[in-house]
mmCIF file of the C-alpha atoms, coordinates in Angstrom:
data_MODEL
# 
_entry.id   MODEL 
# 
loop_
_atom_site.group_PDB 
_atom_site.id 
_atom_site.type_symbol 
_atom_site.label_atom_id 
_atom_site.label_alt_id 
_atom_site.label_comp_id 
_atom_site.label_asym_id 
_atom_site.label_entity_id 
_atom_site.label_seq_id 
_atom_site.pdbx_PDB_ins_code 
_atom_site.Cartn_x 
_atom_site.Cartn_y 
_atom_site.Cartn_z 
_atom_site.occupancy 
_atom_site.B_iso_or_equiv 
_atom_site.pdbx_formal_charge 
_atom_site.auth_seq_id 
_atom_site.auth_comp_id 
_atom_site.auth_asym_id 
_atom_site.auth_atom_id 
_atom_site.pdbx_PDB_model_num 
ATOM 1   C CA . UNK A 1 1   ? 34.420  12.966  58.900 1.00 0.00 ? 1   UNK A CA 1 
ATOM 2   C CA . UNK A 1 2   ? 34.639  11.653  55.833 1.00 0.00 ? 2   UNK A CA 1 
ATOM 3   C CA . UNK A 1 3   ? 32.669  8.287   56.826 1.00 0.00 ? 3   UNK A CA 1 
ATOM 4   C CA . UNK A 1 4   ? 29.066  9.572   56.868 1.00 0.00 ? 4   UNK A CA 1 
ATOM 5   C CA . UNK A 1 5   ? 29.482  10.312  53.292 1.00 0.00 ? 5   UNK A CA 1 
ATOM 6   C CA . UNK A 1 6   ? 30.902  7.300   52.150 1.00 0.00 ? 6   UNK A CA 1 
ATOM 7   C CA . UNK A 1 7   ? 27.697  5.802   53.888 1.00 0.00 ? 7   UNK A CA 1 
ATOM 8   C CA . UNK A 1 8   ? 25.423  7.706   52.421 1.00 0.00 ? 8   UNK A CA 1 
ATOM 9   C CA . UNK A 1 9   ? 27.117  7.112   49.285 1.00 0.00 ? 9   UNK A CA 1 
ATOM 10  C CA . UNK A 1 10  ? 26.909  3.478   49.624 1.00 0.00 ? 10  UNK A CA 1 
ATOM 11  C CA . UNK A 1 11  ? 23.583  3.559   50.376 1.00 0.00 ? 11  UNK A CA 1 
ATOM 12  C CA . UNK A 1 12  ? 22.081  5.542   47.302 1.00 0.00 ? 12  UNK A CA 1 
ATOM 13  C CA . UNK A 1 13  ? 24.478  3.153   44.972 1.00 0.00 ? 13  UNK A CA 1 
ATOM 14  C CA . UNK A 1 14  ? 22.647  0.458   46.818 1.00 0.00 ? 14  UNK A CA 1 
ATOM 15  C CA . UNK A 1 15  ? 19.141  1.594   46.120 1.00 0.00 ? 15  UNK A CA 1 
ATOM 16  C CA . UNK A 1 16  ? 20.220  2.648   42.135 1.00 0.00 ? 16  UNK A CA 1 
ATOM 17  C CA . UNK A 1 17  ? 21.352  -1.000  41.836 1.00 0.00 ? 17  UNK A CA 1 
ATOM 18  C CA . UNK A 1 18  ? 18.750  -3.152  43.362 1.00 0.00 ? 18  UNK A CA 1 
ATOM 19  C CA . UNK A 1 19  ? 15.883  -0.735  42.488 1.00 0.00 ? 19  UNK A CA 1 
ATOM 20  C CA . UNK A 1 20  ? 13.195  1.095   44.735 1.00 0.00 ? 20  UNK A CA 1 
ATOM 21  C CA . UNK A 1 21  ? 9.656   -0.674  44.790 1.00 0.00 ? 21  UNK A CA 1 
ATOM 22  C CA . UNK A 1 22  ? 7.606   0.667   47.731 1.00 0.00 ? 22  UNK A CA 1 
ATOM 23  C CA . UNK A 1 23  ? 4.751   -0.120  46.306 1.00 0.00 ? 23  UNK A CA 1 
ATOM 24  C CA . UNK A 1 24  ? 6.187   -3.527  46.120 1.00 0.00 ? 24  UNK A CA 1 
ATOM 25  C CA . UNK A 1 25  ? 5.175   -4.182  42.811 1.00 0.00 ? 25  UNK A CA 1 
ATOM 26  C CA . UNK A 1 26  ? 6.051   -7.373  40.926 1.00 0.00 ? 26  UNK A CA 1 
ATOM 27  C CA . UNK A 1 27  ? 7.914   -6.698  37.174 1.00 0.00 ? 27  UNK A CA 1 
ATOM 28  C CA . UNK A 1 28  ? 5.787   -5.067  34.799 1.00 0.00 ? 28  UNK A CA 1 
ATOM 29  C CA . UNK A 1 29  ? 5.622   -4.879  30.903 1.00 0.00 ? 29  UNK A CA 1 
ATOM 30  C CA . UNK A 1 30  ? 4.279   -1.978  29.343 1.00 0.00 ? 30  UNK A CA 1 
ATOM 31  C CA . UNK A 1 31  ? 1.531   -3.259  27.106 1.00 0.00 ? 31  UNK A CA 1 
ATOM 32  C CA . UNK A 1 32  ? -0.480  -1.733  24.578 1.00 0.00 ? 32  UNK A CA 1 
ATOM 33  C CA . UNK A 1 33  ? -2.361  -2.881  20.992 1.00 0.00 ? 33  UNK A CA 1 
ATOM 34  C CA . UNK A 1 34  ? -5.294  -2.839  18.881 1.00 0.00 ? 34  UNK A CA 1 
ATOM 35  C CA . UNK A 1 35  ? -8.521  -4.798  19.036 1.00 0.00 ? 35  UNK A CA 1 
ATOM 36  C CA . UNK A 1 36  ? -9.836  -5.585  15.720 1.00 0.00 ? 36  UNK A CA 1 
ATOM 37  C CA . UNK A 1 37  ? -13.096 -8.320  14.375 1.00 0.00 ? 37  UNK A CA 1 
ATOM 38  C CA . UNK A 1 38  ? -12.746 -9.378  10.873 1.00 0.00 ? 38  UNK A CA 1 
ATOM 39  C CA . UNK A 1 39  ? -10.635 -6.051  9.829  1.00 0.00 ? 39  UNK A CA 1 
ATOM 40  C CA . UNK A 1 40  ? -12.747 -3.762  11.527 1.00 0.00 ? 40  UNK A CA 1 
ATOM 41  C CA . UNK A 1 41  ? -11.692 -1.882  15.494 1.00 0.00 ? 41  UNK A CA 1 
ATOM 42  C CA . UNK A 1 42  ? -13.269 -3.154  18.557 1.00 0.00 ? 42  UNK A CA 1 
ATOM 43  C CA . UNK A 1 43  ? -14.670 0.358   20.257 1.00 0.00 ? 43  UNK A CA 1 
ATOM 44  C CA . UNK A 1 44  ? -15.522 0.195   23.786 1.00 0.00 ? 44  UNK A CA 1 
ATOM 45  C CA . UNK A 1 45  ? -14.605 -2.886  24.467 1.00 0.00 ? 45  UNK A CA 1 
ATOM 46  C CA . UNK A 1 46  ? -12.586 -4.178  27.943 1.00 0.00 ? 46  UNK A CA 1 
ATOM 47  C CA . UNK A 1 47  ? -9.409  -5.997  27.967 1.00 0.00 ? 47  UNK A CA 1 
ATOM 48  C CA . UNK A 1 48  ? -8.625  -7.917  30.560 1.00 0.00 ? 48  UNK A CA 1 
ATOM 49  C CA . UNK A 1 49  ? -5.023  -10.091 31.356 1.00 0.00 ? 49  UNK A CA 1 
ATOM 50  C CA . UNK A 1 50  ? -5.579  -12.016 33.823 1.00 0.00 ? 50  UNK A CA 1 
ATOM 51  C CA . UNK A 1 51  ? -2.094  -12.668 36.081 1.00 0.00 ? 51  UNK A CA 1 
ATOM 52  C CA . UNK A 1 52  ? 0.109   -14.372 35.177 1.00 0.00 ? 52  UNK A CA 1 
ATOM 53  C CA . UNK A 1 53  ? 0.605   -16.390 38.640 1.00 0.00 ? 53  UNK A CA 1 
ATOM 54  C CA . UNK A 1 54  ? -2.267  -17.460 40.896 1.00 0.00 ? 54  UNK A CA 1 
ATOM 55  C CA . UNK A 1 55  ? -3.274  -14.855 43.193 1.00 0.00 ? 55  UNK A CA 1 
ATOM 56  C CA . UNK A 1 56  ? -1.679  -12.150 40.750 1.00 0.00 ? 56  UNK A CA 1 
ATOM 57  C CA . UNK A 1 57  ? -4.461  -8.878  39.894 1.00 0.00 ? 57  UNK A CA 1 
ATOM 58  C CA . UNK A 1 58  ? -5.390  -8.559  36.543 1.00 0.00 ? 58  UNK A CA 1 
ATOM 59  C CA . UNK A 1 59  ? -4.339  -5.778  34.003 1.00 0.00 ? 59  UNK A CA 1 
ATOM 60  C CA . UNK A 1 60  ? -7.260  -4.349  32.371 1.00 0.00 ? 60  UNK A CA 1 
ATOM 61  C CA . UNK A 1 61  ? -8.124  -1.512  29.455 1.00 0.00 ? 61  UNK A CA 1 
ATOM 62  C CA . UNK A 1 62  ? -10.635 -0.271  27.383 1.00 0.00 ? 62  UNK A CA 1 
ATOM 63  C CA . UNK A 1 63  ? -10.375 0.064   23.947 1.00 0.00 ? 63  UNK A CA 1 
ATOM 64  C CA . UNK A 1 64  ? -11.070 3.551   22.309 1.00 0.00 ? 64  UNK A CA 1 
ATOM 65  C CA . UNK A 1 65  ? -13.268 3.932   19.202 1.00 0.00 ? 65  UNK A CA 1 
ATOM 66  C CA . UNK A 1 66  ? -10.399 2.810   16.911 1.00 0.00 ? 66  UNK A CA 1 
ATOM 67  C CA . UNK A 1 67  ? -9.791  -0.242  18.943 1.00 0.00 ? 67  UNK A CA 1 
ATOM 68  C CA . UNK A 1 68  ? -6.666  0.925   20.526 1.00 0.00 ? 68  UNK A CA 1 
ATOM 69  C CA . UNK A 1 69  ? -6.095  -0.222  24.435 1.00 0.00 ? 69  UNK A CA 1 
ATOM 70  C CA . UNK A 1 70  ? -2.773  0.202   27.265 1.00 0.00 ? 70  UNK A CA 1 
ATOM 71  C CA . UNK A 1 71  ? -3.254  -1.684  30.209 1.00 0.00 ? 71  UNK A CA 1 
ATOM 72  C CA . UNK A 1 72  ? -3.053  -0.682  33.831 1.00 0.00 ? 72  UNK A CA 1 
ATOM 73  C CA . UNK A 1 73  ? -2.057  -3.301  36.659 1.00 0.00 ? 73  UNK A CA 1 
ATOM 74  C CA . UNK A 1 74  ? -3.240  -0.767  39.177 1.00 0.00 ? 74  UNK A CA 1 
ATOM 75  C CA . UNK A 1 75  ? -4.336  2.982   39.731 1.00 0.00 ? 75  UNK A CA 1 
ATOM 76  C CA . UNK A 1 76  ? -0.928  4.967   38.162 1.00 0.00 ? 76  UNK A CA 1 
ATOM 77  C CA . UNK A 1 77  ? 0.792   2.268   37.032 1.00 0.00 ? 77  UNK A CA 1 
ATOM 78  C CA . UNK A 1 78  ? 0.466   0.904   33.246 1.00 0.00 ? 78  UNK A CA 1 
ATOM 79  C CA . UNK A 1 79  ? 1.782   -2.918  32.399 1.00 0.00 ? 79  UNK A CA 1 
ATOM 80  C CA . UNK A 1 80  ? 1.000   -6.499  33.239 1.00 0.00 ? 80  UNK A CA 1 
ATOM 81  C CA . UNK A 1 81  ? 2.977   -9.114  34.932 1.00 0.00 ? 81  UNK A CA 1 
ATOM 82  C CA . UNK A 1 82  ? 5.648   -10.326 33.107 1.00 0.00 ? 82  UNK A CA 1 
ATOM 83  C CA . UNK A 1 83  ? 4.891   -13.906 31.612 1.00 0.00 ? 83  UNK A CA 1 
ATOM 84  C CA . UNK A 1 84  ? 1.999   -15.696 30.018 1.00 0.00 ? 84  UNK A CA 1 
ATOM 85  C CA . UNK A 1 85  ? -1.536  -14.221 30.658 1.00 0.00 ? 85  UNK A CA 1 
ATOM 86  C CA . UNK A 1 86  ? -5.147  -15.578 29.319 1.00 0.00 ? 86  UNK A CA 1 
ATOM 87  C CA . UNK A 1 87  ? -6.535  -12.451 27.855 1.00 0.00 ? 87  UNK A CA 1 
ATOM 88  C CA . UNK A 1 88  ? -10.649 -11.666 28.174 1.00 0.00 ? 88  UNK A CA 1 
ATOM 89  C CA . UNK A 1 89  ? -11.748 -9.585  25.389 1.00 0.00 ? 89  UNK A CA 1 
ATOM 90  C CA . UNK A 1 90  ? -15.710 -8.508  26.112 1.00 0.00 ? 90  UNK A CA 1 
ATOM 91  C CA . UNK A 1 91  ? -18.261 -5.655  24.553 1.00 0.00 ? 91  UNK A CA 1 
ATOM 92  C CA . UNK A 1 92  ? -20.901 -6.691  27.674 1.00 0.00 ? 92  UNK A CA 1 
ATOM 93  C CA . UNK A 1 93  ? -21.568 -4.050  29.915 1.00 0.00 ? 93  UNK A CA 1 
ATOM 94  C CA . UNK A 1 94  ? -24.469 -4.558  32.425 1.00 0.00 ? 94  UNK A CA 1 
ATOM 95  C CA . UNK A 1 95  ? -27.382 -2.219  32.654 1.00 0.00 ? 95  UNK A CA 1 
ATOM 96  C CA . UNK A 1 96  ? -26.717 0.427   35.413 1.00 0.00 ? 96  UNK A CA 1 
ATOM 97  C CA . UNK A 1 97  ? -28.403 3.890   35.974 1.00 0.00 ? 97  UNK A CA 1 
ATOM 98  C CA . UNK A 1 98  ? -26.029 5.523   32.973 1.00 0.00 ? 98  UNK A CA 1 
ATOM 99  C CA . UNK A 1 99  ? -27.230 3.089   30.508 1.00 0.00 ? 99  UNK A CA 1 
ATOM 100 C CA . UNK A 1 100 ? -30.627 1.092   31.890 1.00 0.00 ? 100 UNK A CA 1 
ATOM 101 C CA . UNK A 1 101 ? -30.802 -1.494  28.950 1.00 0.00 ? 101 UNK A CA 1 
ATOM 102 C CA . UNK A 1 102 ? -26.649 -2.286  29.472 1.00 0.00 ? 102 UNK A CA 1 
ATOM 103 C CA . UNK A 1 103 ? -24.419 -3.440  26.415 1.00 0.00 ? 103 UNK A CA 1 
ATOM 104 C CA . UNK A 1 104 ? -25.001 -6.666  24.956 1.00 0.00 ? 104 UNK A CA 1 
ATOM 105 C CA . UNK A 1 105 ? -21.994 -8.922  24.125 1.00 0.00 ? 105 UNK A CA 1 
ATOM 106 C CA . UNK A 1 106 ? -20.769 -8.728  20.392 1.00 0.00 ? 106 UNK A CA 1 
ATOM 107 C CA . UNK A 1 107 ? -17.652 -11.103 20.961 1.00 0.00 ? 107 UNK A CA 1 
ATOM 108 C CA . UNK A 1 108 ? -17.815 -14.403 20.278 1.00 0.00 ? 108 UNK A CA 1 
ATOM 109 C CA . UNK A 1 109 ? -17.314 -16.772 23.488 1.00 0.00 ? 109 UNK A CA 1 
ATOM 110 C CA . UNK A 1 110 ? -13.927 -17.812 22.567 1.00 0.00 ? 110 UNK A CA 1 
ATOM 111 C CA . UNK A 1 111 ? -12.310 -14.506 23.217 1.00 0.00 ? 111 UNK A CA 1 
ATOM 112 C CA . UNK A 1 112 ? -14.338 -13.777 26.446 1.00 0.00 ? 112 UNK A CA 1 
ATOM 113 C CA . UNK A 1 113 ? -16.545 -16.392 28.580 1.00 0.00 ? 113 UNK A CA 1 
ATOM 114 C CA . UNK A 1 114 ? -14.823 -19.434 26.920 1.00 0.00 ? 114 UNK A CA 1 
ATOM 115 C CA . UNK A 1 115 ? -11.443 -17.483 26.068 1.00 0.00 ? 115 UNK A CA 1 
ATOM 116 C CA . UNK A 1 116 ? -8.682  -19.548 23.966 1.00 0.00 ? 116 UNK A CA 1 
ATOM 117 C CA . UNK A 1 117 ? -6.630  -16.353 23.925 1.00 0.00 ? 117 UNK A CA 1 
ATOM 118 C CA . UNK A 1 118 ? -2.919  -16.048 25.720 1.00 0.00 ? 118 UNK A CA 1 
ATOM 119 C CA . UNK A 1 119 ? 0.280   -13.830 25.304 1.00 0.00 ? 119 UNK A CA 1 
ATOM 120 C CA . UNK A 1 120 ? 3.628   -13.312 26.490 1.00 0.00 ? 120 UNK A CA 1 
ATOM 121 C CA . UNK A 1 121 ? 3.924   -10.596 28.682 1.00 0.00 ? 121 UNK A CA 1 
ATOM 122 C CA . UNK A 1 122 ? 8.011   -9.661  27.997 1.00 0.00 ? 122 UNK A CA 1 
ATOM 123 C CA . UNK A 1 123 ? 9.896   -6.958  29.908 1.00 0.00 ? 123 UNK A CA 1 
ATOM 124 C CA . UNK A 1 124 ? 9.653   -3.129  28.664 1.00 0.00 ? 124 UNK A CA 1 
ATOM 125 C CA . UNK A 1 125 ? 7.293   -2.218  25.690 1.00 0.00 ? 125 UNK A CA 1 
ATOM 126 C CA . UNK A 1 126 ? 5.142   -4.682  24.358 1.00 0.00 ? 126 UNK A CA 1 
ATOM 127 C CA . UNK A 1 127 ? 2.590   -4.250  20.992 1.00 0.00 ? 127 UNK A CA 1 
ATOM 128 C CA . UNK A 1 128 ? 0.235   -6.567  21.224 1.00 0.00 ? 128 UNK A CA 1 
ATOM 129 C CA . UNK A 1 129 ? -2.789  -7.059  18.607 1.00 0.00 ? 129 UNK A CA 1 
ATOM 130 C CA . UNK A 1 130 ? -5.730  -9.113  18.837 1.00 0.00 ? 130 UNK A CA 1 
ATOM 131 C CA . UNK A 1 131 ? -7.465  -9.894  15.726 1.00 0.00 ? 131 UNK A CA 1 
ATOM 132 C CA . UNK A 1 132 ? -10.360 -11.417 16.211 1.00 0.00 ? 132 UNK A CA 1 
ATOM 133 C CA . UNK A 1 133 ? -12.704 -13.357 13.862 1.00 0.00 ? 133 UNK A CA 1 
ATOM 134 C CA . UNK A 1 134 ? -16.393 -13.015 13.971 1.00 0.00 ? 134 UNK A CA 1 
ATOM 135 C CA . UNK A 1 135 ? -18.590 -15.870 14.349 1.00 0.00 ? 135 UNK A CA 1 
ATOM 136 C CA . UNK A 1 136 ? -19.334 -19.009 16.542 1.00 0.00 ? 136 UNK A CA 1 
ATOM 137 C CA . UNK A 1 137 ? -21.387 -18.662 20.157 1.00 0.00 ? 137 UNK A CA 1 
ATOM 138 C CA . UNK A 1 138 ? -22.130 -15.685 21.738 1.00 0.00 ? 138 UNK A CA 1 
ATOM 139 C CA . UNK A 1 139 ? -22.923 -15.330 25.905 1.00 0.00 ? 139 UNK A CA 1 
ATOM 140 C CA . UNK A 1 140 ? -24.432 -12.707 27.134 1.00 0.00 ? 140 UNK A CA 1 
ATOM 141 C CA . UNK A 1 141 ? -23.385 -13.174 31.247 1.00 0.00 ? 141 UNK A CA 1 
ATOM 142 C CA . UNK A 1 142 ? -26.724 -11.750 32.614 1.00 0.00 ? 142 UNK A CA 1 
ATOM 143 C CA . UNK A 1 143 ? -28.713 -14.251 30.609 1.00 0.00 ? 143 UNK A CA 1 
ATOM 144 C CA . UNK A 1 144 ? -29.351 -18.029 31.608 1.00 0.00 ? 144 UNK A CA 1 
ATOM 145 C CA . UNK A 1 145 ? -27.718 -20.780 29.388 1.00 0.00 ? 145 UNK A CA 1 
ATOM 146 C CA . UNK A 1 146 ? -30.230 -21.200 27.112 1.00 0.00 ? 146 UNK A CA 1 
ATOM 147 C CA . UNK A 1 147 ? -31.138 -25.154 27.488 1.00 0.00 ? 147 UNK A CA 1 
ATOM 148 C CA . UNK A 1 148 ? -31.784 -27.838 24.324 1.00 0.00 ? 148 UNK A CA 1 
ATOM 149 C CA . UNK A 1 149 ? -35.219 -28.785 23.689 1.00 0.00 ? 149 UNK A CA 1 
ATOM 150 C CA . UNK A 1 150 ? -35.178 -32.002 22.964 1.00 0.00 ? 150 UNK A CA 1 
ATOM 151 C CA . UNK A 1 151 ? -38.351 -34.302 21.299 1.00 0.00 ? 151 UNK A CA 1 
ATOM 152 C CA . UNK A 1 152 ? -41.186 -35.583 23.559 1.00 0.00 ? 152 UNK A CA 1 
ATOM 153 C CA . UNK A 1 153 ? -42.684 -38.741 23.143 1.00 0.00 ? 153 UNK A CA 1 
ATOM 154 C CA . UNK A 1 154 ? -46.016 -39.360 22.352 1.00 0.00 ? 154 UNK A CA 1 
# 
């Protein structure tokens, strides 16, 4: 009589210990920060982590009009991959019926089309900050490289 219970027992201990993912997600951090350019917030702006393995989705966010951002790794659930992500930080928006003209880009290419940025994704909570520092190239994505004009000869 008594087995049944003892199984079922067993079985929730079981699930407590190894954890229930039926989702199947991989280990998230929790992971949100502030955006700032030479002391001043980022509004509107996307952040994007990419993931952290190959063939892992990106995390992305948008900042508010104080800069602040939390990422989502997918719809209802908040975090990146744990581990070391190159982070995308971008103003561009591309025109659409909303907003015909779109946003041009405001960050330089080193945080965004030519991105030097990367972080640590740890485990539980994570506060990370990006201060960035105006200055150097700008790309705007919808427009083509612009090409040097060199001398002709006479």
């Amino acid at each position: 009589m008594h087995q049944p219970r003892i199984l079922l027992s067993l079985t929730a201990l079981a699930v407590l210990f190894l954890g229930c993912n039926p989702e199947g997600l991989p280990k998230l951090g929790r992971v949100a920060g502030t955006v700032t350019m030479d002391g001043q917030p980022v509004p509107n702006a996307s952040v994007t982590f990419e993931g952290a393995k190959a063939g892992e989705p990106a995390s992305l966010a948008k900042t508010d009009s104080s800069g602040n951002y939390e990422l989502y790794y997918s719809r209802g659930h908040k975090g990146a991959t744990v581990g070391e992500h190159k982070v995308i930080i971008s103003t561009f928006l591309p025109a659409d019926d909303d907003n015909p003209k779109g946003i041009r880009e405001t960050v330089p290419s080193k945080y965004n089309a030519k991105t030097e940025l990367t972080t640590n994704v740890k485990g539980g909570q994570n506060k990370l900050n990006f201060e960035l520092k105006s200055g150097g190239e700008i790309i705007q994505p919808d427009e083509p490289p612009a090409t040097k004009k060199g001398k002709k000869g006479k």
